[in-house]
C-alpha positions in Angstrom: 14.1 -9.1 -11.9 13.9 -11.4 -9.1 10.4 -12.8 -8.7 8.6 -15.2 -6.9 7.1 -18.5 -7.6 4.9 -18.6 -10.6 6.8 -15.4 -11.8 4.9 -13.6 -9.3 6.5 -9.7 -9.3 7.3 -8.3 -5.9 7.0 -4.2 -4.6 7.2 -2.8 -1.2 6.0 0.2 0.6 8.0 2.6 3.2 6.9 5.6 5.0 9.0 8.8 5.3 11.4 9.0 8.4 10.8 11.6 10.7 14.5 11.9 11.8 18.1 12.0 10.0 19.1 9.2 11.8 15.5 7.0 10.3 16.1 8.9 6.9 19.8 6.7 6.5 18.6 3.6 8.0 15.4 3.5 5.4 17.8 4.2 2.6 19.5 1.1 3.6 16.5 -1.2 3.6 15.6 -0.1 0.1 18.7 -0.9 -1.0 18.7 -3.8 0.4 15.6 -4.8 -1.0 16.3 -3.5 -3.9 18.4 -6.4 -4.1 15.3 -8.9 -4.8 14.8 -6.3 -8.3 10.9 -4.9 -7.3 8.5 -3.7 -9.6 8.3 -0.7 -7.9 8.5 0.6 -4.0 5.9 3.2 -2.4 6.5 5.8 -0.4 3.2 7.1 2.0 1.7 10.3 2.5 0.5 11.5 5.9 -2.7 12.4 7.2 -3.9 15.8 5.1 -0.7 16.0 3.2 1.3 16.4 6.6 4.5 14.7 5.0 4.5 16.4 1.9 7.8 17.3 1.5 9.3 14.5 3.2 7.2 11.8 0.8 8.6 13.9 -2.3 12.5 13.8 -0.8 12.1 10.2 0.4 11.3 9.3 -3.2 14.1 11.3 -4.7 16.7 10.1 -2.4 15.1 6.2 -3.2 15.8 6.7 -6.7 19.0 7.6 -6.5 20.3 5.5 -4.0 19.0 2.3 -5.6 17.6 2.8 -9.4 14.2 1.4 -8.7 11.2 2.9 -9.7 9.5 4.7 -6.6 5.7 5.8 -6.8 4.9 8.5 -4.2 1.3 8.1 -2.6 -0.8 11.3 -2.9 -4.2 11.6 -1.4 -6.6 14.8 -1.7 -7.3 15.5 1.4 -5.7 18.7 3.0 -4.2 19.5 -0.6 -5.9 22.0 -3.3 -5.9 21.2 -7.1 -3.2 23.9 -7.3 -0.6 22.2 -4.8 -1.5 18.6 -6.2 -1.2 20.5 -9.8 2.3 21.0 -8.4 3.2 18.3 -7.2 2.0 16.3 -10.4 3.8 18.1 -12.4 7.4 18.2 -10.5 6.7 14.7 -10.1 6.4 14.2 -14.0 9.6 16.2 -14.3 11.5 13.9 -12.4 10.7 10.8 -14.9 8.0 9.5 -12.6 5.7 7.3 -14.0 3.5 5.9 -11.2 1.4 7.2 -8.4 -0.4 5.7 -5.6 -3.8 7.8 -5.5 -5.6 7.9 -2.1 -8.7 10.0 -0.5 -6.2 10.2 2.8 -7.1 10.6 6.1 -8.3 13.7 7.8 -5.6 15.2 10.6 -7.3 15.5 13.9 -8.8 19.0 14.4 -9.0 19.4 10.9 -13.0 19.0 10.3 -15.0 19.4 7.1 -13.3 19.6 4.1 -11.9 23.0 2.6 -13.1 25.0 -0.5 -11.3 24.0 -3.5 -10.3 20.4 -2.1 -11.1 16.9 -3.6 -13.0 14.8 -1.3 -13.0 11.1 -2.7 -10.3 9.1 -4.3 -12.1 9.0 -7.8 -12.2 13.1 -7.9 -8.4 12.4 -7.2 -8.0 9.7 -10.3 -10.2 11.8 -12.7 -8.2 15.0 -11.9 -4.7 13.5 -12.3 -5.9 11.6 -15.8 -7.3 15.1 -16.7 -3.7 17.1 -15.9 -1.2 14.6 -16.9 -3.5 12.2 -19.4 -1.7 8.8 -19.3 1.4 9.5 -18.4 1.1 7.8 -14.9 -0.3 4.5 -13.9 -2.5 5.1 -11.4 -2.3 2.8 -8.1 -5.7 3.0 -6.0 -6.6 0.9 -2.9 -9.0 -2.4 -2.4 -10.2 -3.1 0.7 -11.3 -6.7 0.6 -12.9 -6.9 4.4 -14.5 -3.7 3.5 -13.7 0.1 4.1 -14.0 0.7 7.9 -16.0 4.0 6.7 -18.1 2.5 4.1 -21.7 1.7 4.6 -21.2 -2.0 3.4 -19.7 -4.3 0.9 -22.2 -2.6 -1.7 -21.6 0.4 -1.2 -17.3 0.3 -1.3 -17.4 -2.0 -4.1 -19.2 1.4 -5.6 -16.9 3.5 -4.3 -14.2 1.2 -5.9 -15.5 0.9 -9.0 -16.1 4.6 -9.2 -12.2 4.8 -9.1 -11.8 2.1 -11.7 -13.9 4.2 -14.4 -12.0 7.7 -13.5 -8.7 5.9 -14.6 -6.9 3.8 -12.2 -4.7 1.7 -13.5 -4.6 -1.3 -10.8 -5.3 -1.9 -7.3 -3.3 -2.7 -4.2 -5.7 -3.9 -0.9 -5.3 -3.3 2.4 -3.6 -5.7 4.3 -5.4 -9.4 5.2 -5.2 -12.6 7.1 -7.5 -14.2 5.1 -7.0 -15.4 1.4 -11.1 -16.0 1.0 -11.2 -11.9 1.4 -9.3 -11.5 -1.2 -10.5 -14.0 -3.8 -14.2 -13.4 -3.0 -13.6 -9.5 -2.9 -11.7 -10.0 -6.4 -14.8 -12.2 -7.9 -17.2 -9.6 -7.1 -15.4 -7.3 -8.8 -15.1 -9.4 -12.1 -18.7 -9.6 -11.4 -19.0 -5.8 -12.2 -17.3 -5.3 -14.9 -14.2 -4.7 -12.9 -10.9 -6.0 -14.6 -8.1 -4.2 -13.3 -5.0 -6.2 -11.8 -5.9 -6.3 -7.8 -2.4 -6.7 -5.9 -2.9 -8.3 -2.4 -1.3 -5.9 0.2 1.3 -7.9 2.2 1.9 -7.3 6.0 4.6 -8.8 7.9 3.9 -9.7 11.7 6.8 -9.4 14.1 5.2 -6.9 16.7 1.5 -8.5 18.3 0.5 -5.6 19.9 1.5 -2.5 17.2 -0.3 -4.8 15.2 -3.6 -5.6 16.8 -3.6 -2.1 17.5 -3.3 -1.1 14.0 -5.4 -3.8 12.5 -8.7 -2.8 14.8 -8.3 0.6 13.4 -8.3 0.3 10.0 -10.6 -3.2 10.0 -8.5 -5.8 9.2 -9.7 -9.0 10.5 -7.0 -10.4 12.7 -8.7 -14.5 13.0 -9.0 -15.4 16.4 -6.4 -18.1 16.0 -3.2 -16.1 14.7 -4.3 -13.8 18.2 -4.8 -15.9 20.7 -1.3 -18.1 19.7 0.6 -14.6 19.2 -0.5 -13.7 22.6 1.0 -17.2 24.0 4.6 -15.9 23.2 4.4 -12.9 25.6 7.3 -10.7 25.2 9.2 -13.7 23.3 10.4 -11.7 20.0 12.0 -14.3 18.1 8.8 -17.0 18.8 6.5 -13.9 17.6 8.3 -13.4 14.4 9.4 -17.5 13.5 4.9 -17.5 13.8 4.5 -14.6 11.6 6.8 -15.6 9.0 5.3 -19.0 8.9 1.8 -17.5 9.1 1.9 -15.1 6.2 4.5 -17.3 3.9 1.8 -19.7 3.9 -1.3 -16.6 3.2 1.6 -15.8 0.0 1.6 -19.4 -1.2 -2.1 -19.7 -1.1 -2.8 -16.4 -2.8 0.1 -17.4 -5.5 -1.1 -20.7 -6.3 -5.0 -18.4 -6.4 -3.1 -16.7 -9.5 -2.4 -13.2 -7.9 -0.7 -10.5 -10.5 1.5 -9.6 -7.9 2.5 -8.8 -4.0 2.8 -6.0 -2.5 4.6 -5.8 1.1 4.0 -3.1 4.0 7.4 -3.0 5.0 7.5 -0.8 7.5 11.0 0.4 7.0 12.9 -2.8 8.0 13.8 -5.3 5.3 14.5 -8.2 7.2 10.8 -9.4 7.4 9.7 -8.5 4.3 13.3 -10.4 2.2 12.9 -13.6 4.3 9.4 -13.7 2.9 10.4 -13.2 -0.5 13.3 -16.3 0.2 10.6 -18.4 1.3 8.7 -18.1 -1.9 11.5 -17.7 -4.2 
């Protein structure tokens, strides 16, 4: 197993392609990747359970293309306790041991939830530990600048901790810019009784815009700095990405030396950015 420095294990996430052609080329990247021997890779699951099937093939064909243990994210919403019941248990049958548990996002039009659906990530935990006992380790996510949904930092450290005592196993945040988040996020939680290993969420930069745009949505806190020189290089790829990597190489190192269990990278199906990461801190 190839890790980092400070034996620091490595895992990345993908989402399912929508087309053939994306299905090949993300097949390639993992096993590419799979060449830096992860812990484990991820694969996502769509707003209300909209890539069902295509999270459960993506992790099939993972697994046999590359050997590596693949956890399939599985949220509640838009899913009943009979088709996560299902899912659970065909997942089981397949020798999978790990599972990234989410609340999940409601689809547009969708509204309140339905009868005989889960509707927080805890309800999730407690009702996988309930079907399947321990045979999974349970993933859940940290949010270290805060749930954009949540009412404050009290109230989604609650929520987290909620999904700590149902059974989760460890944690993996959203993605940050800022190593104080994450330590200050992680102390509080030691504070309350909260022990579980809390993996920093990794996210390459090689595309300013996709990312501000994605990083206002889901309240990650893009420093003023980072923006206003990644908006200096225009349309200038290569300057955008030679930033990035020097930017987040150095958020790795800080968060290493900080004594992280582990690093988890957002891929986003390409496995250039996320390997020459990995180099840099090998």
């Amino acid at each position: 197993m190839t890790l980092v420095k400070n034996k620091v294990q490595v895992s990345f996430e993908f989402f399912p392609a929508r087309t053939e052609e994306g299905g090949e080329k993300l097949i390639k990247t993992a096993q590419q990747l799979a060449g830096v021997s992860p812990e484990f890779f991820s694969v996502t699951y769509g707003a209300g359970g909209s890539t069902r099937d295509r999270t459960k093939g993506t992790v099939s064909q993972i697994i046999e293309a590359t050997g590596i243990p693949t956890a399939p994210h599985l949220s509640c919403v838009g899913d009943t306790r009979e088709s996560l019941r299902e899912l659970l248990s065909n997942y089981k049958d397949q020798g999978i041991n790990r599972i990234v548990a989410l609340r999940g996002d409601l689809p547009s039009g969708m509204g309140r939830f339905a009868s005989g659906h889960l509707q927080y990530a805890n309800e999730l935990v407690e009702f996988i530990r309930e079907e399947t006992g321990d045979h999974f380790h349970i993933e859940v996510a940290a949010y270290p600048e805060v749930h954009p949904q949540a009412h404050g930092m009290d109230a989604d450290l609650a929520n987290f901790k909620r999904k700590v005592e149902s059974g989760a196993t460890s944690a993996i945040t959203q993605y940050f810019f800022n190593a104080d988040s994450y330590f200050y996020f992680v102390d509080r939680c030691r504070k309350e009784g909260i022990d579980i290993p809390i993996v920093p969420g990794i996210m390459p930069i090689t595309n300013y815009i996709k990312l501000a745009r994605f990083s206002d949505a889901c309240g990650a806190e893009m420093p003023r700095w980072i923006r206003k020189q990644l908006e200096s290089y225009g349309d200038d790829s290569a300057s955008i990405k030679a930033f990035g990597e020097e930017v987040i190489t150095r958020l790795c190192e800080r968060l290493i030396e900080g004594g992280v269990p582990a690093l988890h990278f957002y891929s986003l199906n390409m496995a250039g950015p996320s390997l020459k990461l990995v180099q840099n801190l090998s």
